[in-house]
N, CA, C and O of each residue as an XYZ file, in Angstrom:
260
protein
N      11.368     62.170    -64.335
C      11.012     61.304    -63.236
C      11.824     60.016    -63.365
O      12.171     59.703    -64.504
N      12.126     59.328    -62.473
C      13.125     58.371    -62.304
C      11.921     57.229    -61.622
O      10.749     57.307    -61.254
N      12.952     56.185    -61.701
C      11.825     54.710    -61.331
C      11.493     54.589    -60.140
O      10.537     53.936    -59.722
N      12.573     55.461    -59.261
C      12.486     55.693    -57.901
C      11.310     56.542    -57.507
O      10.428     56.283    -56.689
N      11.477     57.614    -58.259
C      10.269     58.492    -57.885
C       8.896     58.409    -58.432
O       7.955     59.202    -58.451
N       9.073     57.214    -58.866
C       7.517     57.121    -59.651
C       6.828     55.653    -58.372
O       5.638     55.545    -58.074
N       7.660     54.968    -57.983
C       7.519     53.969    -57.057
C       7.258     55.056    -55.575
O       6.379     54.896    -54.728
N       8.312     56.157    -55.603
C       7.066     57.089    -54.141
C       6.383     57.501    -54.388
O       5.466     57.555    -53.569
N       6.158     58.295    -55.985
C       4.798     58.503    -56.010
C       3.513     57.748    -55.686
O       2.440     58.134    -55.222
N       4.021     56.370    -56.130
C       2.994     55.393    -55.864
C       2.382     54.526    -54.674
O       1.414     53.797    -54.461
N       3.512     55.031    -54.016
C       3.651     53.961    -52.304
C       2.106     54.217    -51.717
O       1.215     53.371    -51.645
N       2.029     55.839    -51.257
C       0.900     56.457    -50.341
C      -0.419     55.636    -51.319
O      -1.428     55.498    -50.627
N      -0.565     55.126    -52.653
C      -1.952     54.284    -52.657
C      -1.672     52.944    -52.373
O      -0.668     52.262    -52.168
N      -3.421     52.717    -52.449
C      -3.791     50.986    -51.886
C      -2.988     50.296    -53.502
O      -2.967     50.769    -54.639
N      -2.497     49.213    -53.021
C      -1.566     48.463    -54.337
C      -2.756     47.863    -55.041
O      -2.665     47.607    -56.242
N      -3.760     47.644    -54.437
C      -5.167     46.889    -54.951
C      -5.918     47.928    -56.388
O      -6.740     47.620    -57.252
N      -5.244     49.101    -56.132
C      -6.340     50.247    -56.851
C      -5.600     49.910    -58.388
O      -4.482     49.400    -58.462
N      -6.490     50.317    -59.685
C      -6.339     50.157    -60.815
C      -5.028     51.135    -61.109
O      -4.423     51.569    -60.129
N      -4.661     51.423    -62.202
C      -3.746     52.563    -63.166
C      -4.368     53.063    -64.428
O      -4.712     52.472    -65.451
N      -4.428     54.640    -63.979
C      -4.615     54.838    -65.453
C      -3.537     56.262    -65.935
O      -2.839     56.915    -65.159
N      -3.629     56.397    -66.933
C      -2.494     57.465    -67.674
C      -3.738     58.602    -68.321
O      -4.696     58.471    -69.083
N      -3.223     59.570    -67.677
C      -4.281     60.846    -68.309
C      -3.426     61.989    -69.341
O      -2.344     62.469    -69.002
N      -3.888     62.212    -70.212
C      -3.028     62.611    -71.053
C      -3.730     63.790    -71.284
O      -4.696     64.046    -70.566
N      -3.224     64.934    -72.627
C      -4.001     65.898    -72.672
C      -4.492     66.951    -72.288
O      -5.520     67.311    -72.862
N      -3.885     67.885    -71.095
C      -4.462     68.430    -70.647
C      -5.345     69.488    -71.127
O      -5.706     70.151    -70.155
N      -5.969     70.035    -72.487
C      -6.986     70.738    -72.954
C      -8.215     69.878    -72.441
O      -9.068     70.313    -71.667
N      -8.185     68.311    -73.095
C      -9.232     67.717    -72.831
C      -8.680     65.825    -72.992
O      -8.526     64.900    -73.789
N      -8.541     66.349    -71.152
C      -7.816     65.053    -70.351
C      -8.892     63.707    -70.986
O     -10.084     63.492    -70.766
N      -8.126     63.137    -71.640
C      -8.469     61.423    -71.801
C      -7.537     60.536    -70.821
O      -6.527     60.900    -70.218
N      -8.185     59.223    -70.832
C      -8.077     58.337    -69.752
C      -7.686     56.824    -70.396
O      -8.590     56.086    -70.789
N      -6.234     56.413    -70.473
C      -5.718     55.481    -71.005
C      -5.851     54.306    -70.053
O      -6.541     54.520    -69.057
N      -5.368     53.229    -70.173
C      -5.774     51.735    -69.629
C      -3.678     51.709    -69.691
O      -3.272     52.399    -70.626
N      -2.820     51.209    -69.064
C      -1.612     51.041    -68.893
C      -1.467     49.577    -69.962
O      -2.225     48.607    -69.925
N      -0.522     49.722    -70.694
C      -0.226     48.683    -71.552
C       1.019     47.661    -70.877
O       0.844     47.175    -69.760
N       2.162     47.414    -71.586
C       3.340     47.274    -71.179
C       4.566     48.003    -70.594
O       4.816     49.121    -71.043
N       5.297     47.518    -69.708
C       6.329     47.933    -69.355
C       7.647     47.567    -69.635
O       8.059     46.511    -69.153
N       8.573     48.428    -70.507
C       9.878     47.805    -70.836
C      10.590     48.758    -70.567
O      10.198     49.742    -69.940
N      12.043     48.547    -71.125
C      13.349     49.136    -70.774
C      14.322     49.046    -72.288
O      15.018     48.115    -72.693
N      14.130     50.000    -72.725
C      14.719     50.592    -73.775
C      15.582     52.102    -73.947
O      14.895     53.106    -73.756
N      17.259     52.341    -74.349
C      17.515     53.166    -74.619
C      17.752     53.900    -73.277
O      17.715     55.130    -73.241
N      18.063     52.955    -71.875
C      18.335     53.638    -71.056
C      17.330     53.871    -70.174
O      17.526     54.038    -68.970
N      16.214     53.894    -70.722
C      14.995     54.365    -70.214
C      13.923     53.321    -69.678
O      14.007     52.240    -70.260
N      13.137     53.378    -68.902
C      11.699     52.651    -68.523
C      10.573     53.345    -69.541
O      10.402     54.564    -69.525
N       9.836     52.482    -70.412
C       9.257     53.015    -70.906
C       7.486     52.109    -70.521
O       7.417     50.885    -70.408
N       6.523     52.838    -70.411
C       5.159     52.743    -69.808
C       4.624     52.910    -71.341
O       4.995     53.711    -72.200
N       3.538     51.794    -71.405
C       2.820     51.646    -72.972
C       1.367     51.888    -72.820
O       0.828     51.318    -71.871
N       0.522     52.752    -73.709
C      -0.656     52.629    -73.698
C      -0.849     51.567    -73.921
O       0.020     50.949    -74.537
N      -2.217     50.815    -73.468
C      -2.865     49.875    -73.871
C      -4.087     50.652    -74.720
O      -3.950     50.426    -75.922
N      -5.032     51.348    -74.482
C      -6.062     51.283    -75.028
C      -6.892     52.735    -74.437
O      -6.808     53.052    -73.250
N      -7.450     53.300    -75.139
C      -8.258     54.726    -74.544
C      -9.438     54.329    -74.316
O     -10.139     53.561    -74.975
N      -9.755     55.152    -72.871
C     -10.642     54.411    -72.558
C     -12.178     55.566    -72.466
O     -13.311     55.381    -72.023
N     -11.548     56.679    -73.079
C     -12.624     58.221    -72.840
C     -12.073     59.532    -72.364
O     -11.037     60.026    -72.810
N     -12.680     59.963    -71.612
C     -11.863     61.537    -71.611
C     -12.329     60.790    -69.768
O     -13.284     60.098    -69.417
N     -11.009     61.413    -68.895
C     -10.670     61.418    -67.540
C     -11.886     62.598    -66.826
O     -12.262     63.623    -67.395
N     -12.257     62.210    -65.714
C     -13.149     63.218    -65.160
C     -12.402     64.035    -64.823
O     -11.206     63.781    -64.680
N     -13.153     65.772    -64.515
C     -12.594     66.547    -64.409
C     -11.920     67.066    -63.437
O     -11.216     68.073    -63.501
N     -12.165     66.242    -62.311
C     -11.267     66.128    -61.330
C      -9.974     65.653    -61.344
O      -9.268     65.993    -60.394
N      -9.462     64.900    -62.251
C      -8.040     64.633    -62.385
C      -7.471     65.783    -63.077
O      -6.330     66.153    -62.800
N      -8.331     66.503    -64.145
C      -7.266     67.397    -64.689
C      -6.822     68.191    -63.468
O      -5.645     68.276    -63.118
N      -8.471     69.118    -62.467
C      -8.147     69.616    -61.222
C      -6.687     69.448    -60.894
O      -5.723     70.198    -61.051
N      -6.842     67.952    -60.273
C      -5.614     67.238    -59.158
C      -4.125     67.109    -59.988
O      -3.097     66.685    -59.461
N      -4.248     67.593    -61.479
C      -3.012     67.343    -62.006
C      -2.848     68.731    -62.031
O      -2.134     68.966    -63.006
N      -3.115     69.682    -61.510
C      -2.941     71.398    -62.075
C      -3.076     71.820    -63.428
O      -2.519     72.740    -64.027
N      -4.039     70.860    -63.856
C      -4.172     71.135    -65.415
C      -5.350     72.499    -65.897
O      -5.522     73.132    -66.938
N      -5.937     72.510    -64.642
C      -7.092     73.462    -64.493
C      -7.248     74.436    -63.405
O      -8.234     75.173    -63.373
């Protein structure tokens, strides 16, 4: 994914709504977004902090299930 396509992924929501990073798909947890830098070429997105396991509707909506 490129910075471009992560910015359309993001357009279609409200800019007001939170972020979170779901990881895991056996048993989706639900991260809090840390920092954002640029290292090695790359954009890199930082956990901040776990915040529990993601309801099971995101794994759903990610095709994880």
């Amino acid at each position: 994914m490129t910075v471009a396509d992560l910015i359309d992924a993001l357009g279609r929501f409200d800019p007001r709504m939170e972020v979170r990073l779901a990881t895991q798909p056996r048993l989706p947890q639900e991260h809090t977004i840390g920092g954002v830098t640029e290292a090695d070429g790359m954009v890199w997105i930082g956990e901040a902090r776990q915040r529990g396991y993601a309801p099971d509707e995101v794994a759903e909506r990610m095709g994880w299930r």
